[in-house]
Structures are given as structure tokens and as C-alpha cells.
C-alpha positions as CSV (number, residue, x, y, z in Angstrom):
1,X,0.0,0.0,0.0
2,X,1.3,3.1,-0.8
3,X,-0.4,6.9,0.0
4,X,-0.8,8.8,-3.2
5,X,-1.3,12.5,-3.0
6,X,-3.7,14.2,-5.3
7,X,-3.9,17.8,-6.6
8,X,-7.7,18.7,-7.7
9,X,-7.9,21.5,-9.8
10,X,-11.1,23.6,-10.1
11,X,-11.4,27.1,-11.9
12,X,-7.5,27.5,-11.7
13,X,-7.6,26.8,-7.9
14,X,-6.8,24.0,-5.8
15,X,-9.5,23.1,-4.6
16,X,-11.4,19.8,-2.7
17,X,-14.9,19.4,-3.9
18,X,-17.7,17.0,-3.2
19,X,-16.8,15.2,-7.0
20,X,-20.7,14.0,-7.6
21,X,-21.9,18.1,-7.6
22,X,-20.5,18.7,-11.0
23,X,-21.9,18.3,-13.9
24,X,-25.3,19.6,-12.8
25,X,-26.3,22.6,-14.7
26,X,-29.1,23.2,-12.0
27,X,-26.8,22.4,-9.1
28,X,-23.6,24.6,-7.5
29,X,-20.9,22.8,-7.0
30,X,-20.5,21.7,-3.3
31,X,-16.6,22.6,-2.5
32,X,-15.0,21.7,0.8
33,X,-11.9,23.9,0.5
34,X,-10.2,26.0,-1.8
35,X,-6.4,26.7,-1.3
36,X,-4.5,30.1,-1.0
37,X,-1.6,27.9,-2.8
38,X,-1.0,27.5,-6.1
39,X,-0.9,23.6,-8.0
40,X,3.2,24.0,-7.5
41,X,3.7,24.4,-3.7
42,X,1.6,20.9,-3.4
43,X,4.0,19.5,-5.8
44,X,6.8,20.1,-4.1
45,X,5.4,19.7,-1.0
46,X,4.7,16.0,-2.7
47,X,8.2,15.5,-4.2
48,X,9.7,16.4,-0.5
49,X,8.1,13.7,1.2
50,X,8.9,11.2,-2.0
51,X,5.4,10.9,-2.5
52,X,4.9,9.3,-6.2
53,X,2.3,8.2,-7.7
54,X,0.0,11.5,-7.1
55,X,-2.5,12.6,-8.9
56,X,-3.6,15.9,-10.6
57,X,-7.5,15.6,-11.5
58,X,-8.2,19.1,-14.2
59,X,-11.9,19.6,-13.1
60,X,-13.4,21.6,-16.3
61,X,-11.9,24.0,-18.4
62,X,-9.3,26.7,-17.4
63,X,-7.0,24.6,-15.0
64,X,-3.9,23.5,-18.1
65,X,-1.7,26.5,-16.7
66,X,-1.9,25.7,-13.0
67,X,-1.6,21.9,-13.9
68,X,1.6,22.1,-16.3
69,X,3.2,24.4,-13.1
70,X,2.7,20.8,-11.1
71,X,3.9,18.7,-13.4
72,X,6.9,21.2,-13.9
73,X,7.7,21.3,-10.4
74,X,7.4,17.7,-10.2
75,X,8.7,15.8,-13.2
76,X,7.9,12.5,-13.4
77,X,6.2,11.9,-10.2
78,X,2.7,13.0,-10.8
79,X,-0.5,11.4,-13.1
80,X,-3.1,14.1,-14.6
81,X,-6.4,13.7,-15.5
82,X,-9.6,15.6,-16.9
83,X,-10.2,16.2,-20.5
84,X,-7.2,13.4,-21.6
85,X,-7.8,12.2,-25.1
86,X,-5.1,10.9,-28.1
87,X,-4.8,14.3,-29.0
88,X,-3.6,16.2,-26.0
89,X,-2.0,12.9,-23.8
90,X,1.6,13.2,-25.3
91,X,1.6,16.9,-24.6
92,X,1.2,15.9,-20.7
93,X,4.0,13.5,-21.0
94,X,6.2,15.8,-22.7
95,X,5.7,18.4,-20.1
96,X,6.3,15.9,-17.2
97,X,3.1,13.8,-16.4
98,X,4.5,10.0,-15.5
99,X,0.8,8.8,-16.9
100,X,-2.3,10.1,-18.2
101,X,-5.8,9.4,-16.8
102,X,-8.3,9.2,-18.7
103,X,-12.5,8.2,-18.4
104,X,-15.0,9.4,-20.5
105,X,-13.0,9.7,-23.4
106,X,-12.9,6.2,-23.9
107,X,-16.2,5.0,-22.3
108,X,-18.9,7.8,-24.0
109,X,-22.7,6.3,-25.1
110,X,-22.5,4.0,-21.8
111,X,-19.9,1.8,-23.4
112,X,-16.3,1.4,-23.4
113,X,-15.0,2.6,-27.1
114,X,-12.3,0.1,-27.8
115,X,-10.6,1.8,-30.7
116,X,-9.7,4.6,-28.7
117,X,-8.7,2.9,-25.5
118,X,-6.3,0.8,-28.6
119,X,-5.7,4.6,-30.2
120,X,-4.2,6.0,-27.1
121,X,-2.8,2.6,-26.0
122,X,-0.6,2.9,-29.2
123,X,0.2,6.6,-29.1
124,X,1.6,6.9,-25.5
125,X,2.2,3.3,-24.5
126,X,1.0,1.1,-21.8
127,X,3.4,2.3,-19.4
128,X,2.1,5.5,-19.2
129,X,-2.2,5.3,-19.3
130,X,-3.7,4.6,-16.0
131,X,-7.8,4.2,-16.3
132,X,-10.4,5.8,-14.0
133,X,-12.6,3.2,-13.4
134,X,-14.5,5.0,-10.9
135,X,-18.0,3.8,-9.9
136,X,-21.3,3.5,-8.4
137,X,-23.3,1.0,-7.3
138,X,-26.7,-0.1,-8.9
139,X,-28.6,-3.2,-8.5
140,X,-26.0,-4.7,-6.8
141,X,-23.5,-4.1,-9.1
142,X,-20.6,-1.5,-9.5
143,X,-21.1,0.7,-12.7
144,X,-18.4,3.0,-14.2
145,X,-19.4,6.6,-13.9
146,X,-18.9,9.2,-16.7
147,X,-19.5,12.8,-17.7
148,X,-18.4,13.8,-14.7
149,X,-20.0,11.2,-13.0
150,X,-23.4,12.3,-13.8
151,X,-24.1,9.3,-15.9
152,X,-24.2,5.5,-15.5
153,X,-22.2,3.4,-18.1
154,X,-23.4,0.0,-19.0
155,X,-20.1,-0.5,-18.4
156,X,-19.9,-3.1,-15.1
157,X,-16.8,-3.2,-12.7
158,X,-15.8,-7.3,-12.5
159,X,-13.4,-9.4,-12.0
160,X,-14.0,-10.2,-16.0
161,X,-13.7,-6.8,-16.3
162,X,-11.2,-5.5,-14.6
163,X,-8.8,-8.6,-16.1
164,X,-9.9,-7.5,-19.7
165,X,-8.8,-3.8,-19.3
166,X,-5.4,-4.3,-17.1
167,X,-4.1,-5.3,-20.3
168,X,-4.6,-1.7,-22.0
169,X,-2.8,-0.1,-18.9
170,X,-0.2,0.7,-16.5
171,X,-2.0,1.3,-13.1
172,X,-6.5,1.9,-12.1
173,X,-7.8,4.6,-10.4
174,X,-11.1,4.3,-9.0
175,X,-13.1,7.2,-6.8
176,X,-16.0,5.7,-4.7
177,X,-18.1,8.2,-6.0
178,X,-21.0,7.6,-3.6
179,X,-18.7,8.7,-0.5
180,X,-15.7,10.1,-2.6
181,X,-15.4,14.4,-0.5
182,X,-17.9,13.3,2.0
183,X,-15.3,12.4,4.5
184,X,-17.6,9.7,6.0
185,X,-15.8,6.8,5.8
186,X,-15.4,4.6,3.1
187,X,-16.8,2.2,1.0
188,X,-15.7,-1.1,2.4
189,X,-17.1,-3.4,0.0
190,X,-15.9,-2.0,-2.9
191,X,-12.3,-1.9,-1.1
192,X,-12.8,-5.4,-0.4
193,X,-14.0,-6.2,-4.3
194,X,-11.3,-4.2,-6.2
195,X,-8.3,-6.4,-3.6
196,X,-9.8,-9.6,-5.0
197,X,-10.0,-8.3,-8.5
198,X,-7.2,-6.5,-9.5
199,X,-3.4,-7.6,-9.8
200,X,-1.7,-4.3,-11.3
201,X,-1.1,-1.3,-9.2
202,X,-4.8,1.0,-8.0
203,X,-5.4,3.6,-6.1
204,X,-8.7,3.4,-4.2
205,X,-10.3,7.0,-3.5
206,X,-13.3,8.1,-1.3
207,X,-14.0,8.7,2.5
208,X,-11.0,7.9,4.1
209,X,-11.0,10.5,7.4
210,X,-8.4,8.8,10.0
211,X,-5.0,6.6,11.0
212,X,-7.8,4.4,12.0
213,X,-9.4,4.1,8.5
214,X,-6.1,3.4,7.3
215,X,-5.6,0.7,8.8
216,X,-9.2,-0.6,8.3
217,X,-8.5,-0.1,4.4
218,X,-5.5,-1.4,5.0
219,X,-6.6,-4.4,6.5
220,X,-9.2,-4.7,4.1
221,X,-7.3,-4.5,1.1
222,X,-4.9,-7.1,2.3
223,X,-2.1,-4.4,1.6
224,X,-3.0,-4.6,-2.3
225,X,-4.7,-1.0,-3.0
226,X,-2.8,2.2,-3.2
227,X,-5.0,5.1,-1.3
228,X,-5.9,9.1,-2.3
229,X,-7.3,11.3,0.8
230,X,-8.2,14.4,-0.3
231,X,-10.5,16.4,1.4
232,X,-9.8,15.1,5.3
233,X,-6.4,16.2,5.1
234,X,-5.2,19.0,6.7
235,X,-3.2,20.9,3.9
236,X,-6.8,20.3,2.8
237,X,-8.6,21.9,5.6
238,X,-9.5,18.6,6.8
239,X,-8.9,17.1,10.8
240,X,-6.1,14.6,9.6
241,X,-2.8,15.8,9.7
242,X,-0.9,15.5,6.5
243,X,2.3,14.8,8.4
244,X,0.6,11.9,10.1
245,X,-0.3,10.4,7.2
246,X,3.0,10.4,5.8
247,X,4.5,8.9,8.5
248,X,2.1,6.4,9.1
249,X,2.8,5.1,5.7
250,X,6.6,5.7,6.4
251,X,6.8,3.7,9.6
252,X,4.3,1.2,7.7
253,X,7.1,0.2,5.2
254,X,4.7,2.1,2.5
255,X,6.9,4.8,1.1
């Protein structure tokens, strides 16, 4: 298990928001924090601590300039994602990004669109695409999100699933989007589903609020997942102190 750092970027800002608000035209967003620091000081803040892995989520338009100022200050240790497709992902290499993310730009119309997934497979490489499977549940069953997660896929997260796509990428993401800003704990069962079902590196995101539900995940995951807190961190405006956090995953044998 390893703790991976995220950077969400909203309107330029750094900001934590509740991820399941956007989208909505008849909605405001619901956002937990906004930072007085730019996208850079987290990224060095994140390179300090030898924290890789970390993610930098572009939530809507205007957020490329405060994104490529991570990346710069951080070269090679950070992902980015929002608005990735085969035309923009080398540029985000180029500039620094260790991997792309990508979502709806290869799962649009409720299903996964093969050709691109193969398209942007091909352009970047394996080694450098990490997919965002994050998901909801419905009818008992986990569902990729999309559109900013306003919109069920027919898309269903598996075993079968899971074994088909790790062979079009380097590493999963997956935000518990029912609990994912909520800071109410997390979702256990889909912890406990994505331990059994994966077998290349993922980070699990969504409610984790304590040491203590560290060590539940932890426990859980049977030391498989990879872990994002966001908006219960303190450099967050959250309870949990960052330094904790890092240490706990230093004296853990994490780092």
C-alpha cells in the first residue's frame, strides 16, 4: 500500500470538492476547500516527502496552466487527468506527467470505445495510461461513472472486467463516487471487491478521514490497494494531519 497524493484543480484553484456536484447545470458545486496555494507548492510539497504516484484531476476547463506548473515542479512523479484524449496525452508527457488518466473519453454512449482505448494505448504506450474506473453502485453491481460522473455506463466493474482492461494499462484509479469528498468513511465493499479483482497497481479513492481508517483499508485490502485522501487532510482543511499520514505510511514500510 502506498499513499498517493492528489492535486484537484477547479477554476485555476486548488480546490477539494464533493466530485458528484459537478456536472449539474441546475446544481452549484459543493466545495469543501479552496487553497490560497498554487498547484506548484503541493507539488513540491509532494516531491519532498517522496510521494509518487500522485494525482492531478483538471476539473473543467481553465485549470492547463496551474496543472503544467505541477507537473513542472514535479517531473515524473505525478498522473493528470480531466479532459485526456489521443490528441492532448503526449503533450502531458512531454511536459512531465508520468501517466495520463483518462475516463470518459474512452467510455462515451454507456460503453467502453475500444478503438480509442487501442488509439491512445498505441500513441503513449502502456506504461504511461492509467484508467479511471471509478464507480457507483446499482442493482448490486458496481457501474463505471462518466461525464463527470453524472451518468451511468453500461459498463460493469468485475473481475471479467477488470482482467480485460489491465491489459490496455499501467496502473486503475477508481473514486468511490457515492462517499468520494464526503469524508464519511469509506466504502468497504468496494475496497474489499477491487483487492480480489485486480493484480496491477490501484489507487482506491473516497471517504478515508483517519490513521484508523487506514488501517481498516489497509486491513481490508490485504495491503494490495494504493490510497488518495483528499478532502480530510489538513493541507486540505481537513482534521487529519498531513504529516501523520505520511509517516504512518513511512513507519508502515509504505513509502
Amino acid at each position: 500500500m502506498e499513499f498517493r497524493p492528489c492535486i484537484d484543480l477547479h477554476d485555476g484553484k486548488v480546490k477539494q470538492i464533493v466530485g458528484s456536484t459537478l456536472g449539474y447545470t441546475n446544481q452549484a458545486v459543493v466545495e469543501n476547500f479552496i487553497s490560497q496555494h498554487d498547484a506548484s507548492h503541493y507539488a513540491q510539497m509532494f516531491a519532498q516527502d517522496r510521494l509518487t504516484g500522485g494525482h492531478v484531476i483538471m476539473l473543467g476547463s481553465g485549470n492547463e496552466e496551474a496543472a503544467l506548473s505541477a507537473l513542472t515542479a514535479y517531473p515524473q512523479g505525478l498522473q493528470i487527468g480531466g479532459g485526456i484524449t489521443a490528441d492532448n496525452a503526449q503533450k502531458y508527457i512531454d511536459a512531465g506527467a508520468s501517466h495520463v488518466i483518462v475516463t470518459s473519453y474512452i467510455f462515451h454512449d454507456g460503453q467502453l470505445d475500444l478503438a480509442r482505448l487501442k488509439r491512445l494505448n498505441q500513441l503513449i504506450g502502456k506504461e504511461h495510461l492509467v484508467i479511471d474506473l471509478s464507480c457507483k453502485m446499482r442493482d448490486g453491481k458496481w457501474f463505471v461513472m462518466t461525464d463527470k460522473w453524472t451518468t451511468f455506463s453500461h459498463f460493469e466493474v468485475n473481475a471479467a472486467s477488470i482482467a480485460y482492461i489491465e491489459d490496455f494499462c499501467d496502473e486503475l484509479l477508481i473514486h468511490a463516487v457515492d462517499v468520494e469528498g464526503k469524508k464519511g468513511g469509506m466504502q468497504e465493499s468496494l475496497v474489499q471487491d477491487l483487492a480480489a479483482w485486480t493484480s496491477i497497481p490501484t489507487t482506491y479513492a473516497g471517504g478515508v478521514r483517519s490513521i484508523e481508517d487506514l488501517e481498516k483499508f489497509n486491513q481490508l485490502a490485504h495491503g494490495k490497494l494504493h490510497v488518495t485522501i483528499g478532502s480530510a487532510l489538513s493541507i486540505f482543511g481537513g482534521d487529519l494531519p498531513y504529516t501523520d499520514v505520511v509517516e504512518y505510511c513511512k513507519k508502515g514500510g509504505i513509502l
